[in-house]
N, C-alpha and C positions, 0 to 999 in steps of 0.2 A: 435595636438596629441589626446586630450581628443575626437575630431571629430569621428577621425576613429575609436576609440576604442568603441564610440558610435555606431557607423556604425555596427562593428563587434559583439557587444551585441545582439543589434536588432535584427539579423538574425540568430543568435543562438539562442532567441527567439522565432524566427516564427518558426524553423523549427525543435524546439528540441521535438515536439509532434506528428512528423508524424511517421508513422506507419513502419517496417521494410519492409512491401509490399511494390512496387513502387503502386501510386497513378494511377489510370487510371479512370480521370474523365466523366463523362458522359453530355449529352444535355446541362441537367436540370443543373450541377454542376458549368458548364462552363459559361452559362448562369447568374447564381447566383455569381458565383465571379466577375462579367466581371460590376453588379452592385452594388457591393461591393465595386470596384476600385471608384466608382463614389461616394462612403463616406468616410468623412473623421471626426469619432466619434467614444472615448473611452470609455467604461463602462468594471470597475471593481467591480468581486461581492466577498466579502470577507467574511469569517467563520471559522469554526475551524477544521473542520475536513472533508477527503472524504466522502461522502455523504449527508454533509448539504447542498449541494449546489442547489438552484432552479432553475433544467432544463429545468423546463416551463418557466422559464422569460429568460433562459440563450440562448434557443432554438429560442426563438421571436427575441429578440433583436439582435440577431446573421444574424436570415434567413431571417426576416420581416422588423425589422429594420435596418438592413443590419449594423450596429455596430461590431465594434473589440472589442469583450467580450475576458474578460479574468479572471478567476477563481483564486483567493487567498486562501487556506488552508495553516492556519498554521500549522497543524502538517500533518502527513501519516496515520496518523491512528494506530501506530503502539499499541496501548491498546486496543486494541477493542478485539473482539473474530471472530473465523473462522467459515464458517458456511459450508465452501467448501474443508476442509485439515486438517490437523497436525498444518500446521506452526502459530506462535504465536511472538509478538515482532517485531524485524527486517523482520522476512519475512515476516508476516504478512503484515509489513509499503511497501515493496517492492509490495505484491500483488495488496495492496491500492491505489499504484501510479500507479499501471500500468492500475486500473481498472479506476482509472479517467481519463486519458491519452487515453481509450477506449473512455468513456461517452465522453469528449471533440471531437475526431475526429467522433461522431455523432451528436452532437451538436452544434458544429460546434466554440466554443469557442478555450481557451488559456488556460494552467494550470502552476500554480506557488505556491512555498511553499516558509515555513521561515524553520527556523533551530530548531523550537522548538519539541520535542519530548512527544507523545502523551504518559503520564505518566498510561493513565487509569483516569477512572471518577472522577470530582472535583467537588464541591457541591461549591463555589464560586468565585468568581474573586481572594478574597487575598488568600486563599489558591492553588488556581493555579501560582501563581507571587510569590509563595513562593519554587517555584520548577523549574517554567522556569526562564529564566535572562531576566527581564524584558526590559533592556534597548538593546539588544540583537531582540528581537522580533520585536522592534519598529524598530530598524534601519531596520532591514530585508522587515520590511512593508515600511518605507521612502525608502528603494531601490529600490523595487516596485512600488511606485509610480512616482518616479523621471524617474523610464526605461520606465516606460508602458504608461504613462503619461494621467492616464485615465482622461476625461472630467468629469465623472458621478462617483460614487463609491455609492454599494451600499452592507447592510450589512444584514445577513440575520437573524442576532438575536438583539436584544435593548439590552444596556449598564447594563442591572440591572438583577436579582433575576429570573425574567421572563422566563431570554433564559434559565434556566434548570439544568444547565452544566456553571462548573466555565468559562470552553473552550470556550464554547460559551460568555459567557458575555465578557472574555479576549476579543475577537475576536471585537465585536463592541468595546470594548476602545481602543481597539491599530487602529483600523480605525481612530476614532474620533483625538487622537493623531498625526496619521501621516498625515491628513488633513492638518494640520498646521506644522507638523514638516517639512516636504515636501518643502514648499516654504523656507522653515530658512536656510540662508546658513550656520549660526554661529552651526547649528543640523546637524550632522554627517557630516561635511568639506571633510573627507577623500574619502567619495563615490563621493566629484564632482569633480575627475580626471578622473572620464569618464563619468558622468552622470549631467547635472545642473538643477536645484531646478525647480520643480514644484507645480503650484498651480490648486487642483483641483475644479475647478466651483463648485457641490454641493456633499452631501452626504444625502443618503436619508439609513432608513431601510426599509425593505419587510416585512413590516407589514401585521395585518390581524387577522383573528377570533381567531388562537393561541393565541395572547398577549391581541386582544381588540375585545372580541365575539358577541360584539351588531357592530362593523362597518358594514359601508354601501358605504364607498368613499364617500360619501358627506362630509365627516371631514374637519376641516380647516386643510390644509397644506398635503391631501392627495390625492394623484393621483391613477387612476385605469389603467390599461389596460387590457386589454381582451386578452391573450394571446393563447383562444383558435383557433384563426383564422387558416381558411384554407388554406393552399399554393397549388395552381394548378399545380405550378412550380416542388415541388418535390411530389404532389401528397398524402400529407398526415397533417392534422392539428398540430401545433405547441407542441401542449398537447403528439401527439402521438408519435412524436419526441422527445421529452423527455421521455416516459415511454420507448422508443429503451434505451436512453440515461443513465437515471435511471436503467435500469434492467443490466448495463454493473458494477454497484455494487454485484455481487455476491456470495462474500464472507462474506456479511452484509446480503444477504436473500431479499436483494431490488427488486426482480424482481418486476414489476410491469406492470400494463393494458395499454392499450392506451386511451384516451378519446377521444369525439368529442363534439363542439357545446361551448357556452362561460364559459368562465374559469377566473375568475378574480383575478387579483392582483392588491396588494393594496399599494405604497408607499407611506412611512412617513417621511417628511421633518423632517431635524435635522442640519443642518446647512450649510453654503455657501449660494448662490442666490439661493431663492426657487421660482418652476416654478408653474407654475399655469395652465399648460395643459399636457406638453411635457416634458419627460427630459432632453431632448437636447436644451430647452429654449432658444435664446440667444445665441447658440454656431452657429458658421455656420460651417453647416458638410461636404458642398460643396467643390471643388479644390480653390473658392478662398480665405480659409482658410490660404492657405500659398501663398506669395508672387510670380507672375510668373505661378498660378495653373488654373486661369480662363479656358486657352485656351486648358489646359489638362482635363476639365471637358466637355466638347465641343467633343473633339474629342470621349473621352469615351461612350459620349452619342450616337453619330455615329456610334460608332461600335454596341451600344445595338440594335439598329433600325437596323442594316446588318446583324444583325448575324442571321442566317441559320442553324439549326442544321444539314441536310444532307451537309453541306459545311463551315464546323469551318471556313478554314482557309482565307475563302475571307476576313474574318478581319483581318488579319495578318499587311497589312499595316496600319491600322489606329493602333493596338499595337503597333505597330515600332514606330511608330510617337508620339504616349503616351511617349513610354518608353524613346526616346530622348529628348522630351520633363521635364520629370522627372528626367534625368540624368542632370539636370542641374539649379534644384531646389538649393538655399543655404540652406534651411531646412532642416540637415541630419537625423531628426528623420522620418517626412515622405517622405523624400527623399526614405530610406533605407525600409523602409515598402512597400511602393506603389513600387519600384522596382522591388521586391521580388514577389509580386503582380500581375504584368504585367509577366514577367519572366514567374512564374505557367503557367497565360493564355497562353502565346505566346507556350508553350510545348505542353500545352492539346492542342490547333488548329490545332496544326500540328499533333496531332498524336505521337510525339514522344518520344520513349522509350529507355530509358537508366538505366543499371541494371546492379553493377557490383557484381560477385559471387566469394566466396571462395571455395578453395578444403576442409575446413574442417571449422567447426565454433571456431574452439580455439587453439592459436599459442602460441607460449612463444617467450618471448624479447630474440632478436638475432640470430630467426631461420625464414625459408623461409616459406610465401604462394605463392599460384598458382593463380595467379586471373585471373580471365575473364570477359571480357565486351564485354556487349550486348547494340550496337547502331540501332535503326530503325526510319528512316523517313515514317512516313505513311501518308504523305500527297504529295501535287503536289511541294511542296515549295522546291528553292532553297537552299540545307542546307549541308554545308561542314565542318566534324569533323576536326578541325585545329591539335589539341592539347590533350594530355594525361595528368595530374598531378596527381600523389601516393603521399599523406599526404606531399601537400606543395612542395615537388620533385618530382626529376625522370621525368623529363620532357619526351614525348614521341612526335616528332614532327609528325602527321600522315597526314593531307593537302588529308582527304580524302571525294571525293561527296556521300553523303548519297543518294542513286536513290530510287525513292520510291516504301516501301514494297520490299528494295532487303536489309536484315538485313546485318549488320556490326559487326564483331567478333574479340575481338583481346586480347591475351595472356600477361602476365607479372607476373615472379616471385618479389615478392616484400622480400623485408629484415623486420622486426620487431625490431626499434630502441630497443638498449641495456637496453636504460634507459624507456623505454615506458610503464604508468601507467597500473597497470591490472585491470580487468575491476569489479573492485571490486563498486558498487555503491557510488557515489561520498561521501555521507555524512557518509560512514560507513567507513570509509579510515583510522580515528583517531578515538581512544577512547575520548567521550562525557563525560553530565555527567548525570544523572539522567532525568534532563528536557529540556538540549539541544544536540544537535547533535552539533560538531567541524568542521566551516568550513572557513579553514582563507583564503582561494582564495575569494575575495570579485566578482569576474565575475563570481561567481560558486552558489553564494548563491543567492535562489532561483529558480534555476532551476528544472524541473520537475525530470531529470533523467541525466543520463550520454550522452557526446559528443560520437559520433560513436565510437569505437574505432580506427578504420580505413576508411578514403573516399578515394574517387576518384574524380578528377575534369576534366572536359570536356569542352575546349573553342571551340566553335560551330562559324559558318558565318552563320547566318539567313539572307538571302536576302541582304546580306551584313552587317549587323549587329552583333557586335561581342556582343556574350552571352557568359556566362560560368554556367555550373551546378556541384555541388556539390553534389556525392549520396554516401549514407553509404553503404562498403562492408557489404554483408549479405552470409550468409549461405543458402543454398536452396536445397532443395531434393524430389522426388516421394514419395509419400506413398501410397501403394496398396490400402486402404482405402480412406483418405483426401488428395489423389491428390498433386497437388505442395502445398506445405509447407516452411515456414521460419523460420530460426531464427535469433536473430542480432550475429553478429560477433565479438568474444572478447580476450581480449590477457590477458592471465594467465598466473599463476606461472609454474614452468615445475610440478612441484608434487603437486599431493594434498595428505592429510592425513588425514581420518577421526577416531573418536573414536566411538565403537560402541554404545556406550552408553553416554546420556546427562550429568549422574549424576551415583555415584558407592555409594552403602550406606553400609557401616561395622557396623554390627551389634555384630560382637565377633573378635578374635584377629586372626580369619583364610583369608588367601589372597584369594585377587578375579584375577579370568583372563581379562585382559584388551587386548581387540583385536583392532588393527589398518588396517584399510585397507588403501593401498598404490595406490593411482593411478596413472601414469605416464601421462607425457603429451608431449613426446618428444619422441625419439628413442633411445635407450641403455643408459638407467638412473641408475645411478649407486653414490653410494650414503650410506649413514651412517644414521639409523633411531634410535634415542632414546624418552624416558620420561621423559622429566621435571618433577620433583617431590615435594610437600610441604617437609619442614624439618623436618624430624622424620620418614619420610613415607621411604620405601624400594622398590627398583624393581629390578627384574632379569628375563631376563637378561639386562647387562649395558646398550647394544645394538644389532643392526641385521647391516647385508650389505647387500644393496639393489640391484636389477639386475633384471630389466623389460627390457627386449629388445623390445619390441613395443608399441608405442604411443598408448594410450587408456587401453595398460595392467595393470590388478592388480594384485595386489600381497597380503596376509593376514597375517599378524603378533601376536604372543600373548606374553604378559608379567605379568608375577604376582607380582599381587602389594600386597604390606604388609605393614596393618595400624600400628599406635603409639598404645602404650598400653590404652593412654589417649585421651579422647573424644578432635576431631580436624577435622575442615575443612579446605579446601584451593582448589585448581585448580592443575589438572595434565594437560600435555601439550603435546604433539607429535611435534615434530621436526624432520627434515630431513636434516642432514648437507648434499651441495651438492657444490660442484667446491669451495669450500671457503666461501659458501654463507649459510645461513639458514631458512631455509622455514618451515612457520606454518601455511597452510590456508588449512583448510576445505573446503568442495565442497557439496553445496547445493544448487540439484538442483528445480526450482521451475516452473513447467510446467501443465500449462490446457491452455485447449480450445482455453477462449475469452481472453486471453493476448500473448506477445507476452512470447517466453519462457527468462527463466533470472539465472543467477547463484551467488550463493552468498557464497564470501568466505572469511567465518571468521576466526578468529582463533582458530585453533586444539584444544582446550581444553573443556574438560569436571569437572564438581565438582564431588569432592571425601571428602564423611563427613564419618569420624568414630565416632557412637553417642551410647549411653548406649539404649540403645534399647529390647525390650521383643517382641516375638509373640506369636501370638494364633492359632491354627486352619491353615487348610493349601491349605483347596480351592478354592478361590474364580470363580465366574462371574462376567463377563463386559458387558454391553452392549453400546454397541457403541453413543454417540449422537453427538453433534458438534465437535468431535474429539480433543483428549486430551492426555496427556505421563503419565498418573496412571497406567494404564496396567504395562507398562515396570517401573515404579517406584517400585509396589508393587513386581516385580519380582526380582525385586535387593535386597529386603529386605526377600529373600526366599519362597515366594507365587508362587503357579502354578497359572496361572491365563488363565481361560477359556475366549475367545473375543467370544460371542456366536451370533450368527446369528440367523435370525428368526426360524427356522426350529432348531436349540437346545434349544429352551426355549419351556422344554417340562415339565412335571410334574416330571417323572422320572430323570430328569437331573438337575432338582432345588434342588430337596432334597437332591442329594449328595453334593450341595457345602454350605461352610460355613457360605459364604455370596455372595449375590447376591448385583453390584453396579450398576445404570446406569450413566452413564456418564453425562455430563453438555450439557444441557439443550435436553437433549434425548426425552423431552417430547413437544418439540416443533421442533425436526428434523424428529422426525421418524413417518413417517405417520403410519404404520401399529401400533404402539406401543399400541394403545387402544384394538387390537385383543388379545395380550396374557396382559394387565394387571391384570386382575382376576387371572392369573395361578400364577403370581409374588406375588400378594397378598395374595395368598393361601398360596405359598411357605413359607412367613413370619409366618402365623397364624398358621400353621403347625409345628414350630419350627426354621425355618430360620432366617436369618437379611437381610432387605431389605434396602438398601442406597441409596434414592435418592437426587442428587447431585442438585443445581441449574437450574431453570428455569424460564425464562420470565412467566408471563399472556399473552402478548398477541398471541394468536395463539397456543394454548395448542391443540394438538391430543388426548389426553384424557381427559376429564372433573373426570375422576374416577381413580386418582391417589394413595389416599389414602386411607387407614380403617376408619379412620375420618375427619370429615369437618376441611380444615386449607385452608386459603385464602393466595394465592400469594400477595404479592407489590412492588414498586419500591425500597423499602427501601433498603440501602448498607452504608457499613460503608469504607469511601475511604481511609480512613489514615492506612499506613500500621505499623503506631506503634502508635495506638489507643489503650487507656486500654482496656485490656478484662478481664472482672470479671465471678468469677467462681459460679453459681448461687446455683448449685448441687455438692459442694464438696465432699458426698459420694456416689456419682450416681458410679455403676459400670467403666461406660466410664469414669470416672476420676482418674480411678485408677487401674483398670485391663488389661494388664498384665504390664502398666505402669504409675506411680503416675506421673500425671499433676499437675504441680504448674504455677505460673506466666510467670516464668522463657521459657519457652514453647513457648512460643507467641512471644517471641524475633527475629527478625531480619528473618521478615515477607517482603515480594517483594509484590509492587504496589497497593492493598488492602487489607483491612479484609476479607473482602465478600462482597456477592452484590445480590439484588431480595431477600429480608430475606420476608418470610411469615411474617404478619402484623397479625394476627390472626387466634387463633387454638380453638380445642377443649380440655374440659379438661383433655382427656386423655395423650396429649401430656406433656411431661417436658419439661422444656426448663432449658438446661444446662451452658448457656455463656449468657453475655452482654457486648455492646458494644457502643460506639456511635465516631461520631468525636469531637471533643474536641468544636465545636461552636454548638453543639445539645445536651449539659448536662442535658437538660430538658427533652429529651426527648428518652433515651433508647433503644437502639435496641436488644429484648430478642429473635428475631425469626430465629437466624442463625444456631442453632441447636438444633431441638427438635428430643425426643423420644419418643416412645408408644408402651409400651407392648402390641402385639397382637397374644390373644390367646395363644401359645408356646412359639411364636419367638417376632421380635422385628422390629417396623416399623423406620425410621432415615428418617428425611429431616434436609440437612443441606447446607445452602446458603455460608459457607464459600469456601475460593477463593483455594481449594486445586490442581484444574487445575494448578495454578500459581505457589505454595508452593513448590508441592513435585515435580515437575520438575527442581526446583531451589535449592534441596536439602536443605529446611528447617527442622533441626532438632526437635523440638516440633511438625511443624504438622505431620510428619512421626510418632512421637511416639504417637502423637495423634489418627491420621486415624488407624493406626493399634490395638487403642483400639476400635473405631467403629466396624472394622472389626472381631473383637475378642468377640463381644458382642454374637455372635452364636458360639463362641471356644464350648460351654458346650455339643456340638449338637456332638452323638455317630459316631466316624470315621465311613467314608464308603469305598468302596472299590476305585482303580482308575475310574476316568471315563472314559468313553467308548465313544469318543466324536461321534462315527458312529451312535449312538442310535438317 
């Protein structure tokens, strides 16, 4: 039993990273896989997050050394910031994986995660272990290593203070850990009912001038390889496949160059057999690795010396003969690999295409698709479609000769089981907690993304040889612009329900309108919509009844809500009773370019805080930088709030607003931002208030940010219930048009802030301190300074308000709005004329 479950892992494995496009390999590709079969060597690189990964050594070892790489992050990234959207958190973690899952099919590796949830920046190892479930992490890494069964593991930060990032140093302990836990059978027993104990040869880290800036690779215990090499084969050096590979991080700002010429990396033995040239020392990567394989490394060789690019398929028979050969290995680990393997090739030889399509990309349990498949032999070869299978059923016997380049077309409505998961991303399915994600399917854990929703399976006669393929139904359409286009195909709820807003903030005892939009995902949905409500809170009305007669139709609902007398948070909910059943998911959708498109649906609720609250003044600007929800925050709390474009940052359009914000890290997104900084800095000195919110150093668009010298740095304070000390308890902003006390700062999400300026001038005040509880020594006063200039008032402030006021934090709302309020004194002006 534990065999085939093994079997069936594996190739959920191999295949859970390919693309919704069907594959259509080229020369060079074919070529490349064809001696790829002819190794048999694993290397896993392990880290913490999307984008530590080294696609220069990932890139070599993959295409050079023809090795099964395969990528370990433990988290998605979901703390990081956006540098491409809105989304932040879960979608964010979503974008992350799709964009490694991008960088992977350029690089030609494997991608795999654990369940731990990327909290935001840790300053150490124990404070990271203090939020994820440590023993949780490791099993996830032992799973990992037991499936993948890599030879080499290598990590890409050292165990200690060095790597930066608590995430990072986790990331090398839990390798070093599951090194050993790996082989222990008496160490998590319950994963070997389908997986048995491995032990990996060595562990080396990707050392180098980061951690040890006088090396040279002559070190004891250190190997180099030159990973700049050229490949003739796909025509481009290993370095410049990576920066393709690298730059598919886009939401992190990774784009990056290509290099040429030598590039060295540096490995640093740390435990297991250490090798003294090679990393593969000692292992034999060859077919007679496994018992029975000699003869299959012979033929494969055969085929590399036949093969022809104007004539794939003349090696058809020496594949056949591979793959018979292979079918009858006892080794089911690379039994089920190398089959899988041969299988690919034997498709690309021949040319053949197999695509099957939906009428629409999103079904609900229990209602019909339209599918169509597209079969084509484009080569000379013998090949007859025996067989149809719809998700395990549905057998279709068809027993027909695919003639070549005459395409084969064939129809089938399918049913959508009753009980069929929606295609909600696997690990967002249950509520987590803080620092892990929930995921008690143990064959589930680790996986890059979700299984198809739906395949189709196709048992084939190749030259008499029975194959079968597996492709996921996709959605596919024209677009007047980008031509044929994909998406993958998924099965939802029939309703979606969204709320317009993230967060409702009651600032007096008057009700707000809460609008729901109603989307239908079925035809004549009919149905009962109400609001879950915290207790004290009021809505009317009780309900609506629902009636979209067309699938895709919306419908717009409004309800007024009416807070407690007494200052109260909680969650309202949107709900859809429908057939006896009740539905609460939200529909977010999450669409660019270089991913594939993805839907994420959570559940309908938004936060509703009613908080004692003052405002001041009633204009603001925004300027937009890494994209963030203060706009719509400050809107909920009564503020008209101008989103100004370059061409409205004008002189005459500053001085009507109150105050003028740029958003986070505006000064490292916005090229043009250095052309009107003088006019914003006028605006201040003229009477305004100028708020600029966080930014990196590196890569600043303006050097001339402020009215006085203050230097960015890394500094942040990560604990989100760090004391904060009130520096300037009768500073204005501490008290107008709301008294800040302690109390304020309470029940604060994923950080304080972060990038606090390390040093100012002295015109600046500094209003707050702060530190993590293991830097008492060392204070951090630069997360919010002020400076009178000239009328008005300059504000930089590093705290994480991005985060806060979209999560309806009571204190930093009454906070920012005394920021905001610092220009209240500034003589009303007329509306603005935003045409000006």
């Amino acid at each position: 039993m534990k065999r085939s479950i093994l079997l069936s892992l594996t190739l959920l494995f191999i295949t859970a990273a390919f693309a919704q496009k069907p594959d259509k390999p080229d020369a060079a590709e074919v070529l490349l896989k064809l001696k790829k079969l002819n190794f048999l060597g694993n290397v896993l690189y392990m880290a913490a997050h999307p984008d530590d990964e080294n696609t220069r050594l990932i890139a070599y070892l993959s295409n050079e050394t023809l090795a099964n790489i395969g990528y370990l992050a433990l988290t998605r990234g979901d703390g990081g910031q956006n540098l491409i959207g809105p989304e932040i958190r879960e979608g964010l973690g979503i974008i992350r994986t799709q964009e490694l899952l991008a960088a992977r099919r350029v690089d030609g590796g494997k991608q795999f995660f654990s369940r731990a949830n990327d909290f935001g920046y840790s300053k150490t190892a124990t404070e990271t272990l203090e939020i994820w479930d440590e023993d949780q992490v490791l099993s996830d890494a032992v799973w990992i290593f037991r499936k993948f069964r890599p030879d080499v593991v290598i990590t890409r930060f050292p165990p200690d203070e060095r790597a930066g990032h608590g995430h990072h140093t986790t990331s090398a302990i839990m390798a070093e850990k599951a090194f050993k836990a790996a082989a222990n059978k008496s160490q998590y027993p319950a994963q070997l009912k389908y997986v048995d104990t491995w032990q990996t040869k060595r562990l080396y880290t990707n050392t180098g001038r980061w951690w040890n800036p006088n090396m040279t690779g002559e070190e004891d215990g250190v190997l180099t390889i030159d990973v700049g090499t050229y490949s003739p084969l796909l025509g481009k050096s290993y370095t410049e496949i990576a920066a393709i590979s690298r730059s598919q991080h886009k939401s992190q700002g990774f784009g990056s160059s290509g290099s040429r010429g030598e590039s060295k990396e540096f490995l640093e033995y740390v435990m297991g057999d250490e090798a003294e040239e090679d990393i593969f020392e000692g292992i034999d990567t060859s077919w007679k690795r496994v018992k029975g394989g000699e003869k299959i490394g012979k033929i494969v060789s055969q085929a590399i010396e036949k093969y022809n690019p104007a004539e794939p398929s003349a090696i058809l028979p020496e594949l056949i003969e591979a793959r018979q050969a292979i079918s009858k290995l006892s080794d089911p680990y690379w039994k089920q690999l190398k089959l899988s393997e041969v299988d690919y090739l034997i498709k690309a030889v021949t040319g053949l295409f197999i695509e099957a399509v939906a009428d629409d990309y999103a079904v609900t349990p229990s209602k019909e698709v339209k599918l169509s498949l597209e079969v084509i032999n484009r080569s000379p070869i013998n090949i007859t479609l025996e067989e149809i299978q719809y998700a395990q059923k549905n057998d279709t016997t068809v027993n027909a000769k695919l003639i070549e380049n005459k395409d084969f077309a064939f129809s089938h409505t399918y049913t959508i089981p009753e009980n069929a998961a929606f295609s909600q991303p696997y690990w967002l399915r249950e509520e987590g907690t803080l620092g892990m994600y929930k995921v008690e399917d143990q064959t589930m854990r680790g996986k890059p993304e979700n299984d198809p929703a739906l395949q189709v399976k196709v048992s084939l006669s190749i030259e008499g040889e029975q194959i079968s393929y597996s492709v996921p139904v996709v959605y596919k359409w024209n677009d007047p612009v980008g031509g044929e286009l994909y998406r993958p195909f998924a099965v939802t709820p029939p309703v979606f329900v969204n709320l317009n807003e993230g967060v409702y903030i009651f600032s007096g005892d008057e009700s707000k309108t809460v609008t729901v939009d109603v989307k239908a995902v079925e035809d004549n949905l009919k149905g009962k919509l109400k609001l879950k409500v915290p207790s004290g809170w009021k809505v009317n009305p009780a309900s609506y009844d629902l009636a979209i007669d067309k699938k895709w139709g919306e419908s717009h609902y409004s309800f007024e809500l009416l807070p407690p007398s007494e200052q109260s948070t909680g969650d309202v909910q949107a709900v859809v009773e429908l057939d006896g059943h009740e539905y609460s998911n939200s529909l977010t959708n999450i669409d660019y370019d270089h991913i594939p498109a993805q839907m994420l649906m959570n559940k309908a609720a938004s936060k509703v805080v009613k908080l004692d609250i003052k405002k001041s003044g009633q204009m603001v600007g925004y300027i937009q930088g890494a994209g963030d929800a203060i706009p719509a925050a400050l809107r909920e709390i009564g503020y008209e709030v101008w989103e100004m474009s370059e061409s409205d940052i004008k002189p005459d359009n500053l001085q009507k607003m109150d105050a003028v914000i740029l958003g986070v890290r505006a000064l490292n997104t916005n090229e043009r931002i250095s052309f009107y900084m003088d006019d914003l800095l006028d605006y201040a000195k003229n009477g305004g208030t100028l708020i600029v919110q966080y930014n990196n150093s590196y890569h600043l668009h303006a050097d001339h940010f402020a009215p006085y010298p203050l230097e960015l740095s890394r500094d942040r304070v990560t604990e989100e219930d760090a004391e904060v000390r009130i520096l300037k308890p009768d500073h204005q902003v501490m008290n107008y048009p709301n008294k800040i006390t302690s109390k304020d700062f309470e029940g604060w999400v994923q950080e304080r802030g972060l990038y606090f300026p390390h040093s100012w001038d002295s015109h600046y005040e500094a209003i707050l301190s702060s530190n993590d509880k293991e830097e008492k020594k060392s204070p951090k006063n630069g997360g919010l300074l002020i400076a009178p200039y000239g009328k008005g008032h300059y504000i930089y402030t590093g705290y994480s308000w991005f985060r806060e006021l979209p999560a309806g934090v009571p204190g930093a709302y009454r906070l920012f709005v005394n920021l905001v309020s610092l220009g209240a004194d500034k003589p009303a002006d007329t509306k603005v004329n935003k045409s000006n």
